[in-house]
N, C-alpha and C positions, 0 to 999 in steps of 0.2 A: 670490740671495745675492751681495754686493759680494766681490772678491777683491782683494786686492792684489798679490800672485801667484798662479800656478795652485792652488798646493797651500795655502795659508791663507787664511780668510777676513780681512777687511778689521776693522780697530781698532772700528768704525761696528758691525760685523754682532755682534760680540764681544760688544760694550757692552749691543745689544738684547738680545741671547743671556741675559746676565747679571740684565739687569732685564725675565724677562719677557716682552719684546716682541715676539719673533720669531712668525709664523705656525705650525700646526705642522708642516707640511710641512719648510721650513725649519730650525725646530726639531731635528725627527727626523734630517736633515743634519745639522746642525752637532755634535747628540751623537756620530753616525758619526765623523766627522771628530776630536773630540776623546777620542774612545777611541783612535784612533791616534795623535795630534799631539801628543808630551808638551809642546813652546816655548808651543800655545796652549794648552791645561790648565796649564801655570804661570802664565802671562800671567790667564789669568781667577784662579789659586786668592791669586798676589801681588798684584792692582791692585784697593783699597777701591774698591766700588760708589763713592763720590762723585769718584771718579778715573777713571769713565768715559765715554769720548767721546760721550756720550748727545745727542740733538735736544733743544732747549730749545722749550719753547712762542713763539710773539709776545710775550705779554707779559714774558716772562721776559727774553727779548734785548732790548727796550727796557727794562728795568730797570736791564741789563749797560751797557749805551752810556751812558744817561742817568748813572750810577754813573762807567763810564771817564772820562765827558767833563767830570760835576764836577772829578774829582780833578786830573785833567790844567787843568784852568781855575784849580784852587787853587793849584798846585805850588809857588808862588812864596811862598804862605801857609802852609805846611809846612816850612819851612826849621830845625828843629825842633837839630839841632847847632849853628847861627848864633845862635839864639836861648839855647840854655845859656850857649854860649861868652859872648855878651855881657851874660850875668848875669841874664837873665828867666826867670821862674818863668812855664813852661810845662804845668804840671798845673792843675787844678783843688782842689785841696786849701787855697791861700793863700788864694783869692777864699773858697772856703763858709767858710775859718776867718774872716776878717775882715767874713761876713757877718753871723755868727754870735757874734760880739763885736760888732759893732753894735746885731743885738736884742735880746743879752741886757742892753748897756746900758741902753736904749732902756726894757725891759722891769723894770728894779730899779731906774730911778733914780725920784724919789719926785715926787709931785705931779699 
């Protein structure tokens, strides 16, 4: 079991704790420990499962980068206050509307 001090287990050990994961040797530790520890029985009873420090798979961490690195590559294409400010309609709503008067033009006029 990881520690980050002598007397708590580490953020890491916690998370497995929480989801499962731990062996049960370790397991049957860490319950000891948090029948006495009220800081980590808060820390598990207030931090939602998707807010724990959990191991991600490979695939899942190349999702994360390829994802961080888009955004970081677009940034300059998100300028999203620059673009109201200078009067551009930024949503999606004007395009489908002015799609949507072209084919129903398209669609009623005769011949």
């Amino acid at each position: 079991m990881e520690t980050r001090q002598a007397a708590h287990p580490a953020p890491r050990t916690l998370a497995a704790f929480a989801l499962n994961r731990l062996p049960a040797e370790a397991r049957e530790r860490l319950q000891a420990h948090l029948r006495s520890c009220a800081s980590c029985s808060d820390f598990l009873a207030r931090t939602p499962q998707h807010e724990l420090p959990a191991r991600r798979n490979a695939e899942a961490r190349e999702r994360h980068h390829v994802t961080v690195q888009y955004f970081g590559n677009h940034r300059h294409r998100m300028d999203y206050p620059r673009y109201i400010a200078a009067g551009w309609q930024i949503g999606s709503g004007p395009v489908e509307a002015a799609c949507r008067t072209v084919v129903t033009e398209r669609l009623k006029c005769s011949g």
